[in-house]
N, C-alpha and C positions, 0 to 999 in steps of 0.2 A: 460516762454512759454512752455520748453522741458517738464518742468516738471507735467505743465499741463495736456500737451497730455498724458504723461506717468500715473497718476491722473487714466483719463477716458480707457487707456488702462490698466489698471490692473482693475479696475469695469466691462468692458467690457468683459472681461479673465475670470474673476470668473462668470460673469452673464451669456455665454454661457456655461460654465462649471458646472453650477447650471440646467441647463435646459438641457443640455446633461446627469447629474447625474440622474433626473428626467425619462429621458428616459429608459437609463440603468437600473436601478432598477425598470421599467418597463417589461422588458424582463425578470428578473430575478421571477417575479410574476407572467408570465406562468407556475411556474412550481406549483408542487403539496402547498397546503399548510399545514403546522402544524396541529394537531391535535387541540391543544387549538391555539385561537390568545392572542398573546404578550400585553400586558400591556403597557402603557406608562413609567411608573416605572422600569419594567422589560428589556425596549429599552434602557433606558436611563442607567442601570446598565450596561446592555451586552456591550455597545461604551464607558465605563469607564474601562472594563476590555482590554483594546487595551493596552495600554502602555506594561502594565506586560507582556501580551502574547507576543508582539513582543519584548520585551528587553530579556525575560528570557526565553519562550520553544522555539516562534522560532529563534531567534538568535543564541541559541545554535549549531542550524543546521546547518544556514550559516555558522558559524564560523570553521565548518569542512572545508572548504576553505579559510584560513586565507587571498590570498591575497583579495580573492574578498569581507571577510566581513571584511574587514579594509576602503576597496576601499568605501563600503556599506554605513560603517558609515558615511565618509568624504562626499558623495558626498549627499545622500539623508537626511543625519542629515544638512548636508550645507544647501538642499534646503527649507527643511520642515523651519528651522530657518531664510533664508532669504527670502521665500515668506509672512512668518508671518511681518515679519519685516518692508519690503516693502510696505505692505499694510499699517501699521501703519505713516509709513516717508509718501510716495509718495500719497498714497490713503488719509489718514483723514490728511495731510501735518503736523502731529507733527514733529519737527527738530531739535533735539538737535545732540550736539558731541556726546554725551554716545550712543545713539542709531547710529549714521553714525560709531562709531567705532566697535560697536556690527556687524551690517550690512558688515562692511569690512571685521570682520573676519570670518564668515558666508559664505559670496561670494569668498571669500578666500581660504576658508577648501572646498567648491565645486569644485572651479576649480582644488585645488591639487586633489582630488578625480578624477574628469572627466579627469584630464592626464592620470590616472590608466583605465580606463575605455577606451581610446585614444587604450593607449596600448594592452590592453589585445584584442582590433579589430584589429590591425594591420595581426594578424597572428591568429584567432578564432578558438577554438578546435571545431574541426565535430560536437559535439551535440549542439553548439550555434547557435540561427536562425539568417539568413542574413537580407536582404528587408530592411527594417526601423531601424531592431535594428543598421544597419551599420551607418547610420543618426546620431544616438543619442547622441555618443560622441560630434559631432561635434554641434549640438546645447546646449549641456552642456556647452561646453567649450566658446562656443560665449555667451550664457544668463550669467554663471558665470563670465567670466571678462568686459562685457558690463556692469552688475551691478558694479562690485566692481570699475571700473575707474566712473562710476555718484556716488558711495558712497564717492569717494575720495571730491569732492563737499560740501559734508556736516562737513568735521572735516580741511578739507583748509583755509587758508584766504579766504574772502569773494571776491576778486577781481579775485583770481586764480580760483576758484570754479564755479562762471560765466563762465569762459572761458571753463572750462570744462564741464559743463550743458549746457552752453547756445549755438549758436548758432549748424553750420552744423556737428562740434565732437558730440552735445549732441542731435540732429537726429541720426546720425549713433549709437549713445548708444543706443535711444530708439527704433530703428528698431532689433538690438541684442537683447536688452529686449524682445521687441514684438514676435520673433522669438521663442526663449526658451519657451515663456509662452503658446504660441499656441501648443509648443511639448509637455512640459509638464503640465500644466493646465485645457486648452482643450483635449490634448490628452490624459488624464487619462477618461474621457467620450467619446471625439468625436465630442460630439454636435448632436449625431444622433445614429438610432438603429443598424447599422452596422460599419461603419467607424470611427475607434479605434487607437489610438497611441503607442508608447511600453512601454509608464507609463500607461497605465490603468490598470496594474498589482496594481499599488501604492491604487488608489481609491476603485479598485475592494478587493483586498490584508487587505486592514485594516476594512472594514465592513465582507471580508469572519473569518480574527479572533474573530469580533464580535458576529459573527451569526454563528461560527461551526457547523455543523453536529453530532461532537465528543467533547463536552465540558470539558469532564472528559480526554482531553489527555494535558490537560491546569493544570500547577499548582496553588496552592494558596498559601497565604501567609501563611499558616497553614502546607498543605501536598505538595507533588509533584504530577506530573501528571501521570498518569495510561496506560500502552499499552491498550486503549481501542481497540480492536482487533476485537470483535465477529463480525456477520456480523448482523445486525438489521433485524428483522422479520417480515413480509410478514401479514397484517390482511387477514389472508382466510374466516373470517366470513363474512367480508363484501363481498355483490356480487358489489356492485357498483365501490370499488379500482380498481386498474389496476394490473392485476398478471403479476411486473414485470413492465419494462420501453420496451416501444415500440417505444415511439417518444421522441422528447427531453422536449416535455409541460410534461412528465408522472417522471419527475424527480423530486424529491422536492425542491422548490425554491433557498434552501441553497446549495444544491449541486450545483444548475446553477450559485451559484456566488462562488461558490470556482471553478466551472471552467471559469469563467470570472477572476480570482486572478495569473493565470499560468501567468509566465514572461520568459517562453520558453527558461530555462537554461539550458534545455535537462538533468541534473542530473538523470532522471528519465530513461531518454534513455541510460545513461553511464553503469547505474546497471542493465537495465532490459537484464533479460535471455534470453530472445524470441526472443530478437532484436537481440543479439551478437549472437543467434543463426542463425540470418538471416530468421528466422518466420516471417509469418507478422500483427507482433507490432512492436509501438515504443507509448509509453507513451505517451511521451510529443504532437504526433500528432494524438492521441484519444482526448486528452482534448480539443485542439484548433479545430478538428472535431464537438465536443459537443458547443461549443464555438458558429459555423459556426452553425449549427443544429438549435441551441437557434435564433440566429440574424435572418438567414434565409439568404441564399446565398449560395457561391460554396466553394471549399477549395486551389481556383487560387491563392491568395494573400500568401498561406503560404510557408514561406520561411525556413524552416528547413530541416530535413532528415526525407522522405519520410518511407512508412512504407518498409520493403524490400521485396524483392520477383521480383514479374514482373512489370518492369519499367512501360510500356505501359499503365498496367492498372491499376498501384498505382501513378503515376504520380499525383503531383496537378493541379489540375484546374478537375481533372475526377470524383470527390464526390462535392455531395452538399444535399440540404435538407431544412426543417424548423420546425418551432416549432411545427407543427402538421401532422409532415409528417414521413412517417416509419423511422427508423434508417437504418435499414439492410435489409427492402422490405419483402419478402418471400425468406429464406434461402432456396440452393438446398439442405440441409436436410432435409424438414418440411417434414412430414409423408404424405403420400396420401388420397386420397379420402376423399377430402374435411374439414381438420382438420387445416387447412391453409389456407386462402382465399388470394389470391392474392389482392397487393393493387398497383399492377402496378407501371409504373415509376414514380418517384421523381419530381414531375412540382414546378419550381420557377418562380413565376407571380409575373407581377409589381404589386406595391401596390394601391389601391383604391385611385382615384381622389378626389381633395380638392371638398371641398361643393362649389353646382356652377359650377362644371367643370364634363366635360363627363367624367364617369371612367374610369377606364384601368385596373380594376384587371384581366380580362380577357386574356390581352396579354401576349402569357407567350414565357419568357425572356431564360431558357436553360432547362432542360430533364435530370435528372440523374437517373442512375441505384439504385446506396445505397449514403448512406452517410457513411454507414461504413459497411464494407464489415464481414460474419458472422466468417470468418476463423482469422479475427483481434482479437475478444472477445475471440475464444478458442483457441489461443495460449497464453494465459496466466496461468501461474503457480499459480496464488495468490497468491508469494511468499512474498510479502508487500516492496521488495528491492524498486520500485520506491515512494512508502509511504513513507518507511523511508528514503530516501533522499529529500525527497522534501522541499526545502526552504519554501515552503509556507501553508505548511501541508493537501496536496489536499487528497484525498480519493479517488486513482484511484480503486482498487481492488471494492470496493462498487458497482459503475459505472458500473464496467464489471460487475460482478456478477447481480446485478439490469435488462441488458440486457440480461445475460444470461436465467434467469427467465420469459421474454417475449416468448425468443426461444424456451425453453423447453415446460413449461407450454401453453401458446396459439399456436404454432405451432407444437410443436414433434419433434422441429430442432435440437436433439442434434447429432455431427458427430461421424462417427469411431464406436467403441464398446461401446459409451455409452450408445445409448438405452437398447442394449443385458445387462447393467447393472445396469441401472435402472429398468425394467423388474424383473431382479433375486431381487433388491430389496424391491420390490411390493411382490413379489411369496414368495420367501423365506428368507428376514431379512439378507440377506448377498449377496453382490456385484458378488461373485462365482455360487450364484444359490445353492451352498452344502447344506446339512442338516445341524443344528443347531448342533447335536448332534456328529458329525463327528470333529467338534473343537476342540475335546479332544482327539482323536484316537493319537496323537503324546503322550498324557501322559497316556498311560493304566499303567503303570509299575510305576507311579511315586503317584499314590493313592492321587490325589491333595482333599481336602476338598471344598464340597460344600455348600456355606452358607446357603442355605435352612436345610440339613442336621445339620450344625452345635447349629446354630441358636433352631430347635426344641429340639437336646438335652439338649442344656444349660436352654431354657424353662422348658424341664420335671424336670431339677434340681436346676428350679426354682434359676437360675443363668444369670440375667438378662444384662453381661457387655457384650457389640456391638464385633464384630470382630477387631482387631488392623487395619486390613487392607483387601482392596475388592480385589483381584488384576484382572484388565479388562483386559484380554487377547485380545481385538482386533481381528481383522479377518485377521492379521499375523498368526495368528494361525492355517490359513487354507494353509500357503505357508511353504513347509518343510524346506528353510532356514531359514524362522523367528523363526521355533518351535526349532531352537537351539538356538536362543537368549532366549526362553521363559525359555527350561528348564537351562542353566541357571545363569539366575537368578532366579529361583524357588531353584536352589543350594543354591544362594546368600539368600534367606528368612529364610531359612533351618539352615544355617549356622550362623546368627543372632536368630533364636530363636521367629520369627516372627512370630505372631499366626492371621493367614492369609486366606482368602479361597476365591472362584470364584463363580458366577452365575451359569457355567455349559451351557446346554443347552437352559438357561432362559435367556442368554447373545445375545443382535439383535446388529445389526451393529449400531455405534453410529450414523451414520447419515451424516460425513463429506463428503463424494467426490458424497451424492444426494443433497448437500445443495450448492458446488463449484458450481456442473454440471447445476444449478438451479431448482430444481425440490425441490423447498421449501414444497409442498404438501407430498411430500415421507419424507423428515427431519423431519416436526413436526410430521409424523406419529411414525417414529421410536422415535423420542423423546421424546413425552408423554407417550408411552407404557415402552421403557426402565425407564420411571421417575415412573410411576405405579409396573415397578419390582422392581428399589430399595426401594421406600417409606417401603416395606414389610418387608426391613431385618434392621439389627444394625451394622452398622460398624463406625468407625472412620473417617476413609478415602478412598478414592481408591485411586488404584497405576497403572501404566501402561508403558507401555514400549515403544506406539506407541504416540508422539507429536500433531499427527489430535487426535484422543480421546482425550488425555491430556485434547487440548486446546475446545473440543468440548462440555465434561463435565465439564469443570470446567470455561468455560466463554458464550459457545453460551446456556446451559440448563437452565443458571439461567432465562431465559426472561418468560420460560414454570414451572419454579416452582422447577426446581431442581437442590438446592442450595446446593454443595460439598466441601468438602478441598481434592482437589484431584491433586496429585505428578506427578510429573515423573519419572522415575524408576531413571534416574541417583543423582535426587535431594535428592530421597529416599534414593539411596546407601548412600551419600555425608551426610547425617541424620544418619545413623544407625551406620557408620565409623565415626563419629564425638561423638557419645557416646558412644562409646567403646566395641561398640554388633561385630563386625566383627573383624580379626584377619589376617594379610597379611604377607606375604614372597616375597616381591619383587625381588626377586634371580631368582624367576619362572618364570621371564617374562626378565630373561637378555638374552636372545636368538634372542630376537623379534627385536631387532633393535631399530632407531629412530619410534617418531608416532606423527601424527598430526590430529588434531580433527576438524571435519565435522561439522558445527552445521545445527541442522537442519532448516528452517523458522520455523516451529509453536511450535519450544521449543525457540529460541531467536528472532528474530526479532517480533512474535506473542507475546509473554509471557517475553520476559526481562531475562530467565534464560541463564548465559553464564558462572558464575562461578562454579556452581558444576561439571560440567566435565572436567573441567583443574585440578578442586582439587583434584577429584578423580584419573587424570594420575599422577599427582605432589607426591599424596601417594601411587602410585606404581611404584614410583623409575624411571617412563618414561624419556627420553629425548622426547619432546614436541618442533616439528617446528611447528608453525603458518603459513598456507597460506597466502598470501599477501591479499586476500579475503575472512575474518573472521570475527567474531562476529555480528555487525550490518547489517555489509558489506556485510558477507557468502554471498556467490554462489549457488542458487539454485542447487538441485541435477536432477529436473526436474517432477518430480513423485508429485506434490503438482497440488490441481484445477482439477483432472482431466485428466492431461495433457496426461498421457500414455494411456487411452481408445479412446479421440479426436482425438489424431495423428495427430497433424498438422505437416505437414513438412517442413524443413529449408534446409540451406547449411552445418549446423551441428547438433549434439545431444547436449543436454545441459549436461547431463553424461558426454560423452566426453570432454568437455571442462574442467569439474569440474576435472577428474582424471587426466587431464593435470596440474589444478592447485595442485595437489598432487604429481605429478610428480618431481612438480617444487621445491617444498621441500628437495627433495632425500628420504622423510621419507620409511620404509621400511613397515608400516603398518597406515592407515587410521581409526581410530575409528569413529562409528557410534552410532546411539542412536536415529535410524528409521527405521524401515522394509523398509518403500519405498526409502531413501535415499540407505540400506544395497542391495535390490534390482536394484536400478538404477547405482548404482557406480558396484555394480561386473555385469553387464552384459556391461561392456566396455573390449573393446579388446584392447589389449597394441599393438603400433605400433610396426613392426619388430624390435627386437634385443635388446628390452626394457621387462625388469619386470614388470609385474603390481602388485602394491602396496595391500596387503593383506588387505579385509578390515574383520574390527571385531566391534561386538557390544562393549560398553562399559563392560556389563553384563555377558560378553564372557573373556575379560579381570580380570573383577573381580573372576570371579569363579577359572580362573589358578592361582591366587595368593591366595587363598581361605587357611587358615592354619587351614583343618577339624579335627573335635574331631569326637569322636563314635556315637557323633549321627546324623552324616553328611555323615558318609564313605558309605550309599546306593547310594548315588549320586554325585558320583565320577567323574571328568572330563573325566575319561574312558568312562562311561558309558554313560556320553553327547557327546563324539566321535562315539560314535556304531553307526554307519547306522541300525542297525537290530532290533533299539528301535524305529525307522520311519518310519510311512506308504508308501504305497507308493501312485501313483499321483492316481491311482482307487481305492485305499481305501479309502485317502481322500474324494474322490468325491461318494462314496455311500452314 
């Protein structure tokens, strides 16, 4: 008889979980769709590549928490094995011992799992969400040992095994059953368009592997996966797109189920910079905002850490929204006189009456201001710290950025000094507003070659080989600390023998902090023209010193047609010392102390490079501390997205915090290998009675250890000491 009921209750489990799925990926199809539709061929491939993706790139990432991905295995390998299982015994009644012992150990490995899971609630770290998830052990641990005592039934004697099925013990097992399966079964759907359990990560989670955004960050069985990093491109030919995400229907569909796939383990909130800086974000309650936006409803139910700032007004239950309702209303940035239209308050109405029945869409149910407020989207760095943590590989940077591009483009809303810098780069191809040609006032003494020049000579002499290298100076070159990182390493070229030369005046800003800021219409402008000035010349590669270009020519150009092998300067050095073109005296740098290396996001966490600048301190003789917040890990330095013309304010600087974690090293010198990280770290003030940590470019390092022949002594670490070889700040700006 128990088992009967238990029969129709697991049919009934799947059948409202089947029509809650139904719904679900309902919601998910307000958003934008693909360009082409999918294939059924094509559907059926992408839900075969699931296994791989979650056993091999994203477990990888759990497993950076070994207790929780051990926890991981035991309890959801437990479940997935004994819900399979169970349907087959209980549901179509096949009954053998081999299966009730399979079953046992299945229900077994869950519930050691769910003790872990017990415990780790007992005492939750800050970024874990409360509400439900507190629930959840407790219905694991009841559905796991409710199964496994009715499994014991199937491999017992047959008189014992009655006893344990059948009567008022095998009720109370099938209401434990019953219990579990509405947590996790039902609640991976719901059964409905807003009301969700805290497995719906599970359902949501293995169609968003399915269906990525980012395919190529998935390995194969052939290659590994790729930092696909660039930020995807905006069609501006079409007038009918949406410039930019305004509501949460203008998001593409894939993205709405990778923010349906969040299981609110805050990872995202541990690393993000903005948050610890007390800014207000917090990752993980943008997503479930987007979450709220998509269903339609408030953001009352959410139980984790609030975004920070002012309680009152960042409080849950005070945002809400829907799928065709503003995100963030009319920013008080948007420009005036009518470039903005107001779309008033956030109305959430009940939903239209069944057929037959007087409607009610009319009635409306609460009034919000935003759903997410504009100062949330520009405090982010885009430093990808909450991407690369994320167990379930969401695409928060996208998201914002995607928003960010509503703000700028249809309203004017960007804050702080950004407009003043999107403006200079409309007017003049550089973020400063400067002349073009003022770039190079730091090197008048240093006679650098300009490829246009070089390039015609080698033509008249009908001498047709490309330049070795382009080197892009960047619009660090308009700030007199970087132009001591540029000259050198212009030593460091010099000194290898490098046959190298620059754009010149023919050089516009690459594009990166009009493409963060969202002003995608100002990025592809600079990017098709800079892609029309290179197409012109012959070079090998380019080289650069600053990590936003790096990563901007060599990952976001190719979508617009300019496709490069382009370095980084330190990868470069780590190249040139590696074939025996440079020559070092590491004796020249035993003064300096201990030193510990910065990295910056868009050379490691953007781009995967992390070993060429340990290698390069490793062969100059350095003692090298590692911050306890390094490589993947690194700490924003804060100058990434924008962040320093926005200005959003916190309880702390992200600088600050970072030169604490330098601090904490004892190192006596900080390498860098970014203008804007070199920028952001020395405009921190050391607390009273403390040192602050020298910071130096790599390129700065390499040139003191530089062992010059004669045809290197014009450009002497002297004479990259002189002040009297640097403009000053008005001659720059002529």
């Amino acid at each position: 008889m128990n088992e009967t009921v238990l029969s129709m209750l697991i049919f009934a489990a799947l059948a409202l979980a089947a029509i809650g799925a139904v719904k679900r990926i309902g919601l998910w199809r307000q958003g934008r769709a693909d360009a082409t539709s999918m294939s059924v061929g094509e559907l059926i491939a992408s839900l075969a590549k699931v296994p791989r993706r979650y056993g091999v790139d994203l477990h990888h990432v759990v497993a950076r928490d070994r207790y929780m991905a051990n926890t991981h295995v035991a309890t959801g390998g437990g479940f997935v094995a004994a819900a399979l299982l169970m349907v087959v015994v209980y549901g179509f009644g096949i009954d053998s011992a081999l299966l009730g012992g399979l079953l046992l150990l299945a229900s077994g490995a869950m519930f050691a799992g769910a003790l872990f899971v017990h415990r780790r609630r007992l005492d939750p770290p800050a970024r874990l969400s409360r509400g439900p998830w507190m629930r959840l052990p407790k219905s694991l641990l009841v559905f796991s040992a409710s199964l496994f005592v009715m499994s014991l039934s199937l491999v017992l004697p047959e008189g014992v095994g009655g006893m344990i099925s059948g009567g008022i013990l095998g009720l109370v097992l099938v209401a434990g059953i019953a219990w579990g399966l509405l947590e996790m079964i039902v609640g991976m759907t719901g059964g409905g368009s807003r009301i969700t359990g805290p497995m719906k990560h599970a359902f949501a989670g293995a169609l968003h592997l399915a269906f990525h955004r980012r395919p190529a960050r998935f390995s194969t069985r052939d290659s590994a996966g790729i930092r696909d990093s660039a930020l995807l491109p905006l069609d501006l030919s079409n007038p009918e797109a949406p410039l930019g995400v305004g509501k949460p229907a203008d998001f593409n569909w894939r993205q709405l189920l990778g923010f349906d796939a969040c299981v609110q383990c805050g990872r995202c909130e541990a690393v993000c910079p903005a948050f610890a800086a007390g800014q207000p974000l917090n990752p993980k309650k943008l997503i479930q905002d987007m979450v709220v936006g998509m269903a339609g409803g408030s953001d009352a139910a959410y139980a984790g850490s609030p975004y920070p700032g002012d309680e009152l007004k960042r409080a849950p239950g005070q945002h809400g929204g829907g799928p065709q309702q503003a995100i963030v209303g009319v920013s008080p940035h948007a420009r005036p006189a009518g470039q903005a239209a107001s779309s008033g308050p956030i109305q959430i109405k009940a939903a239209p009456g069944a057929a037959g029945k007087p409607a009610d869409a009319d009635k409306l149910i609460h009034e919000f201001t935003v759903l997410v407020e504009p100062e949330t989207l520009w405090a982010c760095t885009t430093c990808r710290a909450c991407v690369e943590e994320c167990p379930m590989m969401i695409e928060h940077v996208d998201a914002i950025v995607d928003m960010r591009r509503h703000m700028t483009l249809e309203q004017g809303a960007t804050p702080g000094k950004g407009v003043e810098v999107l403006d200079n780069l409309i007017a003049t191809d550089n973020p400063g507003g400067f002349a073009l040609e003022a770039r190079l006032h730091w090197a008048a003494d240093l006679d650098l070659p300009r490829i246009a020049e070089v390039q015609a000579a080698r033509e008249a002499a009908r001498d047709l080989r490309p330049v070795e290298a382009l080197l892009w100076l960047g619009d660090g070159a308009f700030d007199m600390r970087n132009q001591r990182t540029l000259r050198a390493f212009v030593q460091v070229l010099r000194a290898a023998r490098v046959d190298f030369a620059i754009l010149g005046a023919e050089e516009r800003d690459s594009g990166d902090v009009a493409r963060r800021l969202g002003d995608e219409a100002t990025f592809q402008s600079l990017a098709t023209r800079n892609i029309t000035t290179l197409s012109k010349y012959r070079f090998a590669r380019i080289i650069t010193c600053d990590p936003h270009s790096f990563h901007v020519l060599g990952r976001e150009y190719v979508a617009f047609g300019g496709d490069y092998l382009v370095n980084h300067h330190t990868s470069y050095m780590n190249e040139l010392l590696a074939a025996g073109r440079l020559s070092l005296d590491a004796t020249r740098l035993a003064t300096l102390g201990s030193v510990t290396w910065h990295d910056p996001c868009y050379l490691g966490r953007y781009n995967g490079e992390f070993e060429a600048p340990r290698t390069l301190l490793a062969a100059l003789g350095l003692e090298v501390r590692e911050m306890q917040r390094s490589g993947f890990r690194s700490r924003c330095c804060g100058g990434g997205g924008g962040a320093p013309v926005t200005d959003i304010p916190g309880k702390q600087r992200i600088p600050d915090m970072r030169m604490g974690d330098v601090r904490e090293t004892g190192a006596e010198v900080v390498a860098v290998g970014c203008p804007q990280c070199t920028a952001m770290l020395e405009g921190v003030v050391a607390p009273a009675g403390e040192a602050e940590p020298q910071v130096l470019d790599l390129a700065e390092l390499m040139a003191r250890a530089l062992v010059a022949d004669a045809s290197t002594q014009g450009l002497s670490m002297q004479g990259l000491a002189a002040s009297t070889t640097q403009p000053t700040d008005a001659e720059v700006a002529a």
